[in-house]
TIRO-2110 file (N, C-alpha, C; in Angstrom, 1 decimal):
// TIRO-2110
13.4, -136.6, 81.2, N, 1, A
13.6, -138.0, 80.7, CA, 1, A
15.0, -138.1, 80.2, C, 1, A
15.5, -139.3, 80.5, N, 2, A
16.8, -139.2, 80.0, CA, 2, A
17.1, -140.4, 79.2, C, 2, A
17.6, -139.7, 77.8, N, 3, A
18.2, -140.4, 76.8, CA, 3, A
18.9, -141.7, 76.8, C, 3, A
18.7, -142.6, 76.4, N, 4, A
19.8, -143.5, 76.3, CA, 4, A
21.0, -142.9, 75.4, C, 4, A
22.1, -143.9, 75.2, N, 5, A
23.3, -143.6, 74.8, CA, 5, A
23.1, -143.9, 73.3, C, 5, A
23.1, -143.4, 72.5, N, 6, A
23.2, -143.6, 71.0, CA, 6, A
21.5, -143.8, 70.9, C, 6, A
20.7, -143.2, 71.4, N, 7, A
19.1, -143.4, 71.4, CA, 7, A
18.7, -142.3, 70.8, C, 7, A
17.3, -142.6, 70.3, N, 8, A
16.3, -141.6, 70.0, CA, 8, A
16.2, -140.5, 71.5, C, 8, A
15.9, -141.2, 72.4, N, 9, A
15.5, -141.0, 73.8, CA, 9, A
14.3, -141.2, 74.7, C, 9, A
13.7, -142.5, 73.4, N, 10, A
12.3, -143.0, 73.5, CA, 10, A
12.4, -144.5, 74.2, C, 10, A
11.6, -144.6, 75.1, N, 11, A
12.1, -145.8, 75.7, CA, 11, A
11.6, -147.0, 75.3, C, 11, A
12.0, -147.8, 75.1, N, 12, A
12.0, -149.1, 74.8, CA, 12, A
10.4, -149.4, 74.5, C, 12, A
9.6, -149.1, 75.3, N, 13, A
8.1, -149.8, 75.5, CA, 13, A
7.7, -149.2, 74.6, C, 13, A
8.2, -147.8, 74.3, N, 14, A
7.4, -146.7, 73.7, CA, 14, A
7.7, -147.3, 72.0, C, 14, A
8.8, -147.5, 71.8, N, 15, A
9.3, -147.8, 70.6, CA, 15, A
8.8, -149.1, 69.7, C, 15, A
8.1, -150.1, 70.8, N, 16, A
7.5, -151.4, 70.9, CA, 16, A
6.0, -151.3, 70.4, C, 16, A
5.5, -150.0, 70.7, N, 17, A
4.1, -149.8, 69.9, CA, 17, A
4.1, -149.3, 68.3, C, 17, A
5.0, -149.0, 68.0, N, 18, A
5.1, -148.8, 66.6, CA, 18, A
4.7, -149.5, 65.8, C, 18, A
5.7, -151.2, 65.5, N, 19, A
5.1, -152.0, 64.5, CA, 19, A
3.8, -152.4, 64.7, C, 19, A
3.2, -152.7, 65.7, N, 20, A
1.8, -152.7, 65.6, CA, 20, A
0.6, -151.6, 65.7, C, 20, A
0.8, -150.7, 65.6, N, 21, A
0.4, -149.8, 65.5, CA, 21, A
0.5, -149.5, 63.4, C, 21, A
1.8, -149.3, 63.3, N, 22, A
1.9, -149.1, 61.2, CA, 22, A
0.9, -151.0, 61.2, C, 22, A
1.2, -152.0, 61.4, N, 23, A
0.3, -152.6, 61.2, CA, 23, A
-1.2, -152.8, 61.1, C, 23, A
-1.3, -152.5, 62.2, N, 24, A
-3.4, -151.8, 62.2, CA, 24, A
-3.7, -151.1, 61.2, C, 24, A
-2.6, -150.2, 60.9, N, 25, A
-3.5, -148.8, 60.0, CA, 25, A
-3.4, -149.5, 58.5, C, 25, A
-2.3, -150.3, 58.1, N, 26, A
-2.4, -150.8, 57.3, CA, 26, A
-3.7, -151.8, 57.5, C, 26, A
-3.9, -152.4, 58.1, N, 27, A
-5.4, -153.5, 57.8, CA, 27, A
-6.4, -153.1, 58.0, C, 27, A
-6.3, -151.5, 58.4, N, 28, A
-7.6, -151.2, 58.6, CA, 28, A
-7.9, -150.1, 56.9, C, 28, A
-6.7, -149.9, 56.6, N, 29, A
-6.5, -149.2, 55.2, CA, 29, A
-6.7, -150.4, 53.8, C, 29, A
-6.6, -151.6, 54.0, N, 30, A
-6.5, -152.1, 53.4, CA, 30, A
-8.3, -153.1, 53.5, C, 30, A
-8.7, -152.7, 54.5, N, 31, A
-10.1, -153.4, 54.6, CA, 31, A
-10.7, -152.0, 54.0, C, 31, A
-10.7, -151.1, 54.4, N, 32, A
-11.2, -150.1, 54.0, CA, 32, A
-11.6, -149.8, 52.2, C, 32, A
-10.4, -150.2, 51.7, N, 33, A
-10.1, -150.2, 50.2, CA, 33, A
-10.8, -151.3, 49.6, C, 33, A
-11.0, -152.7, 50.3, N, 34, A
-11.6, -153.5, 49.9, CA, 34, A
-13.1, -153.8, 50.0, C, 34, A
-13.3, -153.2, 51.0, N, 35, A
-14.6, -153.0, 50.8, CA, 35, A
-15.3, -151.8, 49.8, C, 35, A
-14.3, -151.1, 49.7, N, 36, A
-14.8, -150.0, 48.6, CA, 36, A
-14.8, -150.4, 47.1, C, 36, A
-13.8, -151.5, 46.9, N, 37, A
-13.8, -152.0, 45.3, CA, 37, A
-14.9, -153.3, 45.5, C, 37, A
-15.0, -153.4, 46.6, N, 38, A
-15.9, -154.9, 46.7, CA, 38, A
-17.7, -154.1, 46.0, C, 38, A
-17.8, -153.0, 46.6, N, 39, A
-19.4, -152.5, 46.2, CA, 39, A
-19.9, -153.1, 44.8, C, 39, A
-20.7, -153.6, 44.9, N, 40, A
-21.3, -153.8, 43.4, CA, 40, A
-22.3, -153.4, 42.7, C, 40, A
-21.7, -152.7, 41.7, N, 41, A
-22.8, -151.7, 41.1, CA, 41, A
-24.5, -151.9, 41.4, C, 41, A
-24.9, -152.6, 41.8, N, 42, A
-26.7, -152.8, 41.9, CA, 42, A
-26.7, -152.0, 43.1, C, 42, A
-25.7, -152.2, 44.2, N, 43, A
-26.0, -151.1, 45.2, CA, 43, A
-26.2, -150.0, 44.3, C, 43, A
-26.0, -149.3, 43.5, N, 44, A
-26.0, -148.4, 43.5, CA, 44, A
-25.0, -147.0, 43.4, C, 44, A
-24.0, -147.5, 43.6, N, 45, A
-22.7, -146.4, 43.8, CA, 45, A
-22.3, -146.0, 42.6, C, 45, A
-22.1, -145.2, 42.0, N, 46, A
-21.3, -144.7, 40.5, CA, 46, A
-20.7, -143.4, 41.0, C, 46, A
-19.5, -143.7, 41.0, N, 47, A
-18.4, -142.4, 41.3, CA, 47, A
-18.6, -141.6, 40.2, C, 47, A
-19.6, -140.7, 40.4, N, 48, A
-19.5, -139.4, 39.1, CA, 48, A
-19.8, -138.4, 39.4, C, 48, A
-18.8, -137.9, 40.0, N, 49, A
-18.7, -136.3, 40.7, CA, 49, A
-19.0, -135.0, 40.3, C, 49, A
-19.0, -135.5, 38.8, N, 50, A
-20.0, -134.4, 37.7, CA, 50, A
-21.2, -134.4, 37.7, C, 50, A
-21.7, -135.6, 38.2, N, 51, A
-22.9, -135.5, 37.7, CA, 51, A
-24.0, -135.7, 39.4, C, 51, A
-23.4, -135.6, 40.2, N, 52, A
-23.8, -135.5, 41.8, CA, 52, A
-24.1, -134.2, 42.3, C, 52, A
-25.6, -134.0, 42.6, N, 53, A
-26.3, -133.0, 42.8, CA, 53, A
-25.2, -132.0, 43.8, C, 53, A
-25.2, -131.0, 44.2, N, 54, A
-25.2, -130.2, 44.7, CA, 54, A
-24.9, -130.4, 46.4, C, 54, A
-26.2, -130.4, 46.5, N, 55, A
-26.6, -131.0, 48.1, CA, 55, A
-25.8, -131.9, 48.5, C, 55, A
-26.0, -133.2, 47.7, N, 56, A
-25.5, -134.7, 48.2, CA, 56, A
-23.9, -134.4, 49.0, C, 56, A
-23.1, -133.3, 48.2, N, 57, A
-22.3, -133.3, 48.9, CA, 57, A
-21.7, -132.2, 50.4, C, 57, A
-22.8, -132.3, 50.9, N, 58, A
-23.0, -132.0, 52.3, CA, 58, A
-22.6, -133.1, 53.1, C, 58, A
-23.1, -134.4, 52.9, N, 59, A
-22.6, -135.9, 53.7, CA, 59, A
-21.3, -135.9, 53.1, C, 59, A
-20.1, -135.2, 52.6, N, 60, A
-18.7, -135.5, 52.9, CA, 60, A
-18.3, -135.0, 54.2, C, 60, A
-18.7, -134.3, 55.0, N, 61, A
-18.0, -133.8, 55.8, CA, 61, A
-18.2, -135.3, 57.4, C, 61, A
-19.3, -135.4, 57.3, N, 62, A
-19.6, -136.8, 57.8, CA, 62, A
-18.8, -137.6, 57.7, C, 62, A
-18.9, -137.9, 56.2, N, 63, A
-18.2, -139.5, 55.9, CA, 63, A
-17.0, -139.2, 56.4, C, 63, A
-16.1, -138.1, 56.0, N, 64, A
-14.5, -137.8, 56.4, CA, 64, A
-14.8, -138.6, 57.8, C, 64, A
-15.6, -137.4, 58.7, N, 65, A
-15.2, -137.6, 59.9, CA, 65, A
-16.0, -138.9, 60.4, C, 65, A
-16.4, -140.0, 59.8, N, 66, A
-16.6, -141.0, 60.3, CA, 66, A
-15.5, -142.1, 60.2, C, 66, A
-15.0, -141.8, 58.7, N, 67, A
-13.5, -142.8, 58.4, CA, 67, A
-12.5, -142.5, 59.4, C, 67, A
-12.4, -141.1, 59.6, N, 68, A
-11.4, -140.1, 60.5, CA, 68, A
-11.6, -141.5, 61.7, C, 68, A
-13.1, -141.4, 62.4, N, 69, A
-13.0, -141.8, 63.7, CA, 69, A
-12.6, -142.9, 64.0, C, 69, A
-13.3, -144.6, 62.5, N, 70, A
-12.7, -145.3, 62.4, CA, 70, A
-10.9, -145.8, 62.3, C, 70, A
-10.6, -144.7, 61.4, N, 71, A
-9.1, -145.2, 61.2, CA, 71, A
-8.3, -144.6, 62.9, C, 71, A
-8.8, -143.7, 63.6, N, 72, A
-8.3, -143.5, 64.4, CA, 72, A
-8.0, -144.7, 65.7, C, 72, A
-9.2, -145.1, 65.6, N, 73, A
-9.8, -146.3, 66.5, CA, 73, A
-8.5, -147.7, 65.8, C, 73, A
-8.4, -147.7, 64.7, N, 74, A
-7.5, -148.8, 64.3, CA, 74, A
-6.3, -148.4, 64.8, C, 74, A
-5.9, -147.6, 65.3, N, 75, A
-4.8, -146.5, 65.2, CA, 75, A
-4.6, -147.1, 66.8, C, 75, A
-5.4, -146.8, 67.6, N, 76, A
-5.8, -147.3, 69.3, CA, 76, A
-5.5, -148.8, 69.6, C, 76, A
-6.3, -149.5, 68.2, N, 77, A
-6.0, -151.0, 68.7, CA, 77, A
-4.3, -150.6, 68.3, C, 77, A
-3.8, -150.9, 67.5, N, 78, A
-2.2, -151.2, 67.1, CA, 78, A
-1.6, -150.3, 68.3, C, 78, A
-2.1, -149.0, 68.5, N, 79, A
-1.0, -148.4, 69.7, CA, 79, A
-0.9, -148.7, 71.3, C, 79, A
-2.1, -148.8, 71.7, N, 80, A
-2.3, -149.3, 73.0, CA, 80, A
-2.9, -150.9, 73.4, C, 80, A
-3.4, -150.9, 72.1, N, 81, A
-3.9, -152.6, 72.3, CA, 81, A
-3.1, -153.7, 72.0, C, 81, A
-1.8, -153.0, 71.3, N, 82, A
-0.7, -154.2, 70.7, CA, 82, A
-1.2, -155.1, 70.2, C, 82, A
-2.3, -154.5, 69.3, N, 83, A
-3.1, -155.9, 68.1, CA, 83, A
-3.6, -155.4, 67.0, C, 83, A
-4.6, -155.5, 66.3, N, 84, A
-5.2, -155.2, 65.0, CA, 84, A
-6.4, -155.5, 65.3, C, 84, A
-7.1, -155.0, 64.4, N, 85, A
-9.1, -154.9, 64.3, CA, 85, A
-9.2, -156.4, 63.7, C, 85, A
-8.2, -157.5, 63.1, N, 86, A
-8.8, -158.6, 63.2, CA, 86, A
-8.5, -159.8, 64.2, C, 86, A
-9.5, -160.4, 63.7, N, 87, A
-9.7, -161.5, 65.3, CA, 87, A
-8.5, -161.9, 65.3, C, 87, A
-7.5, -163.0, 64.5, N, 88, A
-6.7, -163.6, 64.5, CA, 88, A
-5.3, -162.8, 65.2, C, 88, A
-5.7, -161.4, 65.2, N, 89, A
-4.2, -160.9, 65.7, CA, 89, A
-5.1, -159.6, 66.3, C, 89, A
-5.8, -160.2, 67.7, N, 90, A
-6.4, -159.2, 68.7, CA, 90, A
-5.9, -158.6, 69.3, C, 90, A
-5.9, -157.1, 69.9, N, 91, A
-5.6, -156.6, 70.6, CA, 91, A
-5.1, -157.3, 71.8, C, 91, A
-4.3, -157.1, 72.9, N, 92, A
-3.5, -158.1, 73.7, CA, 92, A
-3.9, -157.1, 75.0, C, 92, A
-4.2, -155.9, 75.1, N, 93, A
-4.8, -155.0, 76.0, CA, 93, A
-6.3, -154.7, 75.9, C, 93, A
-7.5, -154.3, 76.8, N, 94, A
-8.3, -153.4, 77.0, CA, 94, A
-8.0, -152.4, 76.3, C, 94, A
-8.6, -151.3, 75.0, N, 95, A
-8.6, -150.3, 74.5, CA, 95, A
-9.6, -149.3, 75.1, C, 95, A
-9.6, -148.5, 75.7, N, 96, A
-10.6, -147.9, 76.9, CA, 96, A
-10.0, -146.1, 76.4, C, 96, A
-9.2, -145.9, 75.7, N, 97, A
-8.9, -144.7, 75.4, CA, 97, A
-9.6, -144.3, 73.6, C, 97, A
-9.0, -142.7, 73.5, N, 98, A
-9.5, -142.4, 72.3, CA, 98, A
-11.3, -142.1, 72.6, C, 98, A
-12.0, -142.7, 70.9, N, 99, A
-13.1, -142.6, 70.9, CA, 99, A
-14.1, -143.9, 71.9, C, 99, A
-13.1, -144.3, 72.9, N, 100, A
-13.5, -145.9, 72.7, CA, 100, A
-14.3, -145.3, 74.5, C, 100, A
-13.6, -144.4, 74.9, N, 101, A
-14.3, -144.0, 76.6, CA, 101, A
-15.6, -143.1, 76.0, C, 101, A
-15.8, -143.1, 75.1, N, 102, A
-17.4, -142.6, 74.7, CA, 102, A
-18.2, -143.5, 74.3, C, 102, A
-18.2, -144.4, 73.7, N, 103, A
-18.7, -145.6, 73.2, CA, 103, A
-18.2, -146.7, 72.9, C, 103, A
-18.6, -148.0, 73.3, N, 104, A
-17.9, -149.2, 73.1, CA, 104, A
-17.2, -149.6, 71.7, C, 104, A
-18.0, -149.1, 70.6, N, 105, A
-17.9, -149.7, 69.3, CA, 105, A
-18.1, -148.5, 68.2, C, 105, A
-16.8, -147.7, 68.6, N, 106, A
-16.3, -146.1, 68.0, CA, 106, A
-16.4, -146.5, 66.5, C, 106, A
-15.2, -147.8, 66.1, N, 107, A
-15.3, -147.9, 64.6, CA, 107, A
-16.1, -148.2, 64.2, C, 107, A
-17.1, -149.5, 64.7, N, 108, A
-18.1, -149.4, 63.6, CA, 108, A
-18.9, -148.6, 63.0, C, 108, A
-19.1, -147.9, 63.9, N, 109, A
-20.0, -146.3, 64.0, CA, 109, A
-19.5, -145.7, 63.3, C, 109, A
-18.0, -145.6, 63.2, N, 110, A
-17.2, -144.9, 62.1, CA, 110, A
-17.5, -145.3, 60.4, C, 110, A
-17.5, -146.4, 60.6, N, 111, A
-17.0, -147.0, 59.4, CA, 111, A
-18.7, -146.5, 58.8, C, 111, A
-19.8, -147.0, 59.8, N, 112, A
-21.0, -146.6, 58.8, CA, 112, A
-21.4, -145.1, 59.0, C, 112, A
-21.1, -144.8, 59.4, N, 113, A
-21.3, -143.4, 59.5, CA, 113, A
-20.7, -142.4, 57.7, C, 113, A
-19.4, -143.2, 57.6, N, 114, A
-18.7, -142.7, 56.6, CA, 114, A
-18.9, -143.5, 55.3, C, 114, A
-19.9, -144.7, 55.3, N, 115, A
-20.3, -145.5, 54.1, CA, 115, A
-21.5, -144.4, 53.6, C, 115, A
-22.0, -144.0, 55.0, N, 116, A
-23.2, -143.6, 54.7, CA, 116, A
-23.3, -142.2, 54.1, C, 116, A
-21.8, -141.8, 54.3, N, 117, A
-22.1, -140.5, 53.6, CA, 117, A
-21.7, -140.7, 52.0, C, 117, A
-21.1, -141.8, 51.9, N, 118, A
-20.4, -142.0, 50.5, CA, 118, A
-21.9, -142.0, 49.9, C, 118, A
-22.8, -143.1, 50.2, N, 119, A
-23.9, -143.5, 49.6, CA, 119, A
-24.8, -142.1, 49.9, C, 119, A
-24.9, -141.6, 50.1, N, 120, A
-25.3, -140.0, 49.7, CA, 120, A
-25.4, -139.0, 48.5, C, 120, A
-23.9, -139.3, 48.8, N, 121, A
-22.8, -138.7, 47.5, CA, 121, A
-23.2, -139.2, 46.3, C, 121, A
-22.6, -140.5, 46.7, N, 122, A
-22.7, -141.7, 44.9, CA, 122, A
-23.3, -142.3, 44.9, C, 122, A
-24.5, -142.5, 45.9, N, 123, A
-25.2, -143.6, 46.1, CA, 123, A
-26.8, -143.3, 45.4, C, 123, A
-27.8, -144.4, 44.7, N, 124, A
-28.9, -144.1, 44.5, CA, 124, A
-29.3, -145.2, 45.0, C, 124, A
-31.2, -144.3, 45.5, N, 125, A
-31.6, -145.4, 46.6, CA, 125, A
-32.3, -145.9, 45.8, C, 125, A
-32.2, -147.7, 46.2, N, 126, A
-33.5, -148.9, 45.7, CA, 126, A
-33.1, -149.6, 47.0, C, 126, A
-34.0, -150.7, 46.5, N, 127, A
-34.5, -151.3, 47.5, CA, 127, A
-33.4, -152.0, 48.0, C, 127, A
-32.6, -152.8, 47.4, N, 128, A
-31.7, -153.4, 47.6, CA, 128, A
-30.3, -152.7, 48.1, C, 128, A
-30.3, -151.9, 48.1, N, 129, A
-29.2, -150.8, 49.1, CA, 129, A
-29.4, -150.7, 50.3, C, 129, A
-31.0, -150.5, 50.6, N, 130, A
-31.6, -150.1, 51.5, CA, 130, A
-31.4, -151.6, 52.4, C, 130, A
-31.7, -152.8, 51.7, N, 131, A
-31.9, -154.1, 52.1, CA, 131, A
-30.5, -154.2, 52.8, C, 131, A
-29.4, -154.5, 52.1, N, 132, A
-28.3, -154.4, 52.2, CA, 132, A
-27.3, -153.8, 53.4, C, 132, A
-28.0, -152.4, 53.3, N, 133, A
-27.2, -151.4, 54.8, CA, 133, A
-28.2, -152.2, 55.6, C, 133, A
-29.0, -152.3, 56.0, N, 134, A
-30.0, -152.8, 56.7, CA, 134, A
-29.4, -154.2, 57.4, C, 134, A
-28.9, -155.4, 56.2, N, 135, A
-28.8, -156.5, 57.0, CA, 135, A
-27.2, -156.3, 57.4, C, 135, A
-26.0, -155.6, 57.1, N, 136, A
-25.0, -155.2, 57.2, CA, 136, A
-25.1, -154.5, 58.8, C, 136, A
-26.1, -153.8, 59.1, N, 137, A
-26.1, -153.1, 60.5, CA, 137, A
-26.3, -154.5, 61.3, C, 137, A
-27.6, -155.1, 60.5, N, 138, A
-28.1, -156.1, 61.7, CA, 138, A
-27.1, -157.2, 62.1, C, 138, A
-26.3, -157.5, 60.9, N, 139, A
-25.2, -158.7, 61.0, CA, 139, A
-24.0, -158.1, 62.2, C, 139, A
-24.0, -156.7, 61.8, N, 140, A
-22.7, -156.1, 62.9, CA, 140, A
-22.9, -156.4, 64.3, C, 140, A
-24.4, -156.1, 64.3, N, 141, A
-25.2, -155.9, 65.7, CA, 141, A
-24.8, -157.3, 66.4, C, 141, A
-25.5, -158.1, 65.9, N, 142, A
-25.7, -159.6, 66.3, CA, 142, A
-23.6, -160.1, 66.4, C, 142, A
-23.1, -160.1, 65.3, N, 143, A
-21.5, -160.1, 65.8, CA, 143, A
-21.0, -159.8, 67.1, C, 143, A
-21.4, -158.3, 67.7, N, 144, A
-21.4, -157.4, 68.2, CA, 144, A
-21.5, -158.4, 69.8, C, 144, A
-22.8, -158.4, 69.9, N, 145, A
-24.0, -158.7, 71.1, CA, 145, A
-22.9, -160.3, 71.2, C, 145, A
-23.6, -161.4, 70.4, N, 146, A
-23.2, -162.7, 70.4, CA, 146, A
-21.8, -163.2, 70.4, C, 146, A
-21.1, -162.5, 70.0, N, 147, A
-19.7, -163.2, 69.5, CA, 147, A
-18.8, -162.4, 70.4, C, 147, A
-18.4, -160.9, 70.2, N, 148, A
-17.5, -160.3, 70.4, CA, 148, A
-17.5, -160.0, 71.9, C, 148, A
-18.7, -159.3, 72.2, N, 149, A
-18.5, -159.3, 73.6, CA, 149, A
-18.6, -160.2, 74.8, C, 149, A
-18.8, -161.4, 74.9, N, 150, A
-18.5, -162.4, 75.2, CA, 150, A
-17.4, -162.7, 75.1, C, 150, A
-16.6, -162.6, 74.4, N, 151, A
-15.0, -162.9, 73.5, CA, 151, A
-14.3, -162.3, 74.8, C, 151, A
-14.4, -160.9, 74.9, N, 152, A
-13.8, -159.5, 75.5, CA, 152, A
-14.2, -160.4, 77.1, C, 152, A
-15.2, -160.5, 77.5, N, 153, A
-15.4, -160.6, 79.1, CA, 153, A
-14.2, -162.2, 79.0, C, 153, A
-14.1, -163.0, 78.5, N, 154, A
-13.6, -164.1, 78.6, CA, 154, A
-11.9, -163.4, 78.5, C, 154, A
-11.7, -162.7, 77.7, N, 155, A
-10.1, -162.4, 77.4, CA, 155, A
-9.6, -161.2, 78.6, C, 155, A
-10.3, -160.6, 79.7, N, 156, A
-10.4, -159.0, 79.8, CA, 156, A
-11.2, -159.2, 81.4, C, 156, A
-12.2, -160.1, 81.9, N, 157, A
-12.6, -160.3, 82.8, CA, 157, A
-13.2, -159.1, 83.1, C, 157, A
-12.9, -158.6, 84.7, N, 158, A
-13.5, -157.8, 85.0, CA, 158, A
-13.2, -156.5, 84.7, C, 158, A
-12.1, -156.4, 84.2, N, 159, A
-11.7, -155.0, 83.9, CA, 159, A
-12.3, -154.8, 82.1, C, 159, A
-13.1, -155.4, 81.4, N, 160, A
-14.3, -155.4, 80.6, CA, 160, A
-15.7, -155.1, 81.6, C, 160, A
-16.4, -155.8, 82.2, N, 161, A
-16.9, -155.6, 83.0, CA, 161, A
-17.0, -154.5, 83.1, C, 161, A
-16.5, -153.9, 84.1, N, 162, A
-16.6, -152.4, 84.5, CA, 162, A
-16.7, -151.4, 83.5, C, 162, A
-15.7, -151.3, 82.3, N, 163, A
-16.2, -150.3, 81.0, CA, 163, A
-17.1, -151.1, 80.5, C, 163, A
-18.1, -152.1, 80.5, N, 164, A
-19.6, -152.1, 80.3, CA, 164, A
-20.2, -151.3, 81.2, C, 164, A
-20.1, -151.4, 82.3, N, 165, A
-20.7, -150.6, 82.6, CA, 165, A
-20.7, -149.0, 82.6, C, 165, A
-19.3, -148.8, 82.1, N, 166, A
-19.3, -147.3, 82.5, CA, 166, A
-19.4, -146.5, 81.1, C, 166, A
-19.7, -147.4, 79.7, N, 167, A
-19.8, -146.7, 78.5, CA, 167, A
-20.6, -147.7, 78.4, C, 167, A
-21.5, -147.2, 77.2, N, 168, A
-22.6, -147.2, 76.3, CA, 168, A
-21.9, -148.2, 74.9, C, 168, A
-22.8, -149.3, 74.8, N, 169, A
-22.5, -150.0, 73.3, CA, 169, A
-22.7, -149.0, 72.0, C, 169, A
-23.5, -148.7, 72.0, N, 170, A
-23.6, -147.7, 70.9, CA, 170, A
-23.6, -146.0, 70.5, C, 170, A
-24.0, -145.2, 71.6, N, 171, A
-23.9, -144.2, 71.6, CA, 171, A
-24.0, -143.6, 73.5, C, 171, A
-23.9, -142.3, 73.4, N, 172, A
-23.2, -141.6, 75.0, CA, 172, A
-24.1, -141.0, 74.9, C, 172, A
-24.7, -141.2, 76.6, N, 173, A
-25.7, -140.8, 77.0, CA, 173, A
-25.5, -140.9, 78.5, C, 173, A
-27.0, -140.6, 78.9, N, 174, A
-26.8, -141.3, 80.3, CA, 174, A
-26.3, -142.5, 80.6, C, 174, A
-25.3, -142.9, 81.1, N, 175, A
-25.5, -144.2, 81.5, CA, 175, A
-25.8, -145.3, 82.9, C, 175, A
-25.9, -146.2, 82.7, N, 176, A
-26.2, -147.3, 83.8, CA, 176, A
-25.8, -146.6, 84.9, C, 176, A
-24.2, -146.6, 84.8, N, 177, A
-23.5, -146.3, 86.3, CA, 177, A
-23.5, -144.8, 86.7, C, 177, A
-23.4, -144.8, 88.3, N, 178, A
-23.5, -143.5, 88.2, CA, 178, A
-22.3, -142.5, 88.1, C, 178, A
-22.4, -141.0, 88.3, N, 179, A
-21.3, -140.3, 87.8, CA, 179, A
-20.0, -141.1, 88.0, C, 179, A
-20.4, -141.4, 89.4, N, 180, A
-19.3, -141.9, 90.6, CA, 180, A
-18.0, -143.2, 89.6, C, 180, A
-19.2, -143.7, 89.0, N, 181, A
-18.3, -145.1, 88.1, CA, 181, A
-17.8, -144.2, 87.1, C, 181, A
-17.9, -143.1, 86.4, N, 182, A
-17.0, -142.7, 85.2, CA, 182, A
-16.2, -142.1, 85.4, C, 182, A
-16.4, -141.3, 86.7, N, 183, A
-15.1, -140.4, 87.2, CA, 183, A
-14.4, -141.7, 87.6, C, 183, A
-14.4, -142.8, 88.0, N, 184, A
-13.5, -143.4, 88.2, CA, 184, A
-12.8, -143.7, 87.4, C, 184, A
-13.5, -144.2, 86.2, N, 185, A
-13.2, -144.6, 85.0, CA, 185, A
-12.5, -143.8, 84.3, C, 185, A
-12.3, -142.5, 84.8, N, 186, A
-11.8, -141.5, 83.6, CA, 186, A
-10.6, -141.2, 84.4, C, 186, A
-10.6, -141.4, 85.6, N, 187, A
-9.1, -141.1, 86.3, CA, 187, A
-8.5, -142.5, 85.9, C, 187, A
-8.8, -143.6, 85.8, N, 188, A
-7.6, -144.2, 85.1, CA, 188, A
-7.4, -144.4, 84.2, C, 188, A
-8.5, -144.1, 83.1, N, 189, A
-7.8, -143.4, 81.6, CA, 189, A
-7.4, -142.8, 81.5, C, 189, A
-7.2, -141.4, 82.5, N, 190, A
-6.2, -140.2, 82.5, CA, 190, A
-4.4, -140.7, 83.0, C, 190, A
-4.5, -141.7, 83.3, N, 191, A
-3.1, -142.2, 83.6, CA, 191, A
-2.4, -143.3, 82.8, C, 191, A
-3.7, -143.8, 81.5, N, 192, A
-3.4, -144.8, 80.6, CA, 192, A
-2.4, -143.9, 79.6, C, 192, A
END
């Protein structure tokens, strides 16, 4: 590769993903934070690390690697998507790399995956926690199903389309298409 004259030796496009990319991680660092001061004590959460059984802290290694997977995923919109995780400043690309060619909806998974180990940790269970994660999943879900992907096939056409069909909304498994559609799938994410 060759350098420009007075350059890093990074080319222009490459240098272009930056500011949006430090911008993602910040709004995804900064939703992150906010929802963590937003908890309100009836959930249940009391940060007291002295006083948290033993066990409970087995679900850190989770939560890490659920935040891990989310903040990475914010990391994907701002680098390859040239947007942010919120609506008003969407991704401007398909994000089909990362955690995203395993499952459609990596961060959310993330994000509760790694609530859920907090509420392990610091969390005591009543009913209203329970209520709570409960309608929080359901509200994701329904966002998810009704709003967002609909959103995507309209912004994205068929090249959405087809990673519907070739990943899984919520977790990796068998899927719909056959091998035939993911090897395809995967040779042009190997060139993204």
């Amino acid at each position: 590769m060759a350098s420009e004259p007075g350059g890093s030796g990074e080319s222009p496009e490459h240098e272009a993903h930056w500011p949006t990319a430090v911008v993602s991680l910040i709004v995804g660092a900064a939703f992150l934070a906010l929802w963590f001061w937003l908890l309100p004590p009836w959930l249940g959460f009391r940060v007291d690390a002295a006083g948290v059984a033993r066990w409970r802290w087995l679900a850190a290694g989770p939560s890490v690697l659920g935040f891990a997977v989310a903040l990475r995923c914010v990391w994907d919109f701002g680098w390859t998507g040239h947007g942010t995780p919120v609506p008003i400043v969407p991704p401007t690309r398909l994000v089909v790399v990362g955690w995203y060619r395993y499952v459609r909806n990596p961060m959310y998974l993330g994000f509760f995956i790694g609530w859920a180990g907090l509420w392990v940790i610091f969390g005591r269970a009543n009913l209203a926690a329970i209520t709570v994660a409960g309608v929080a999943v359901l509200g994701t879900t329904l966002f998810v199903v009704l709003y967002e992907e609909s959103h995507l096939r309209k912004t994205f056409g068929a090249e959405y389309e087809q990673y519907c069909r070739n990943v899984r909304r919520w977790y990796r498994g068998c899927t719909r298409g056959a091998s035939k559609s993911r090897t395809l799938l995967e040779k042009r994410l190997s060139y993204m």
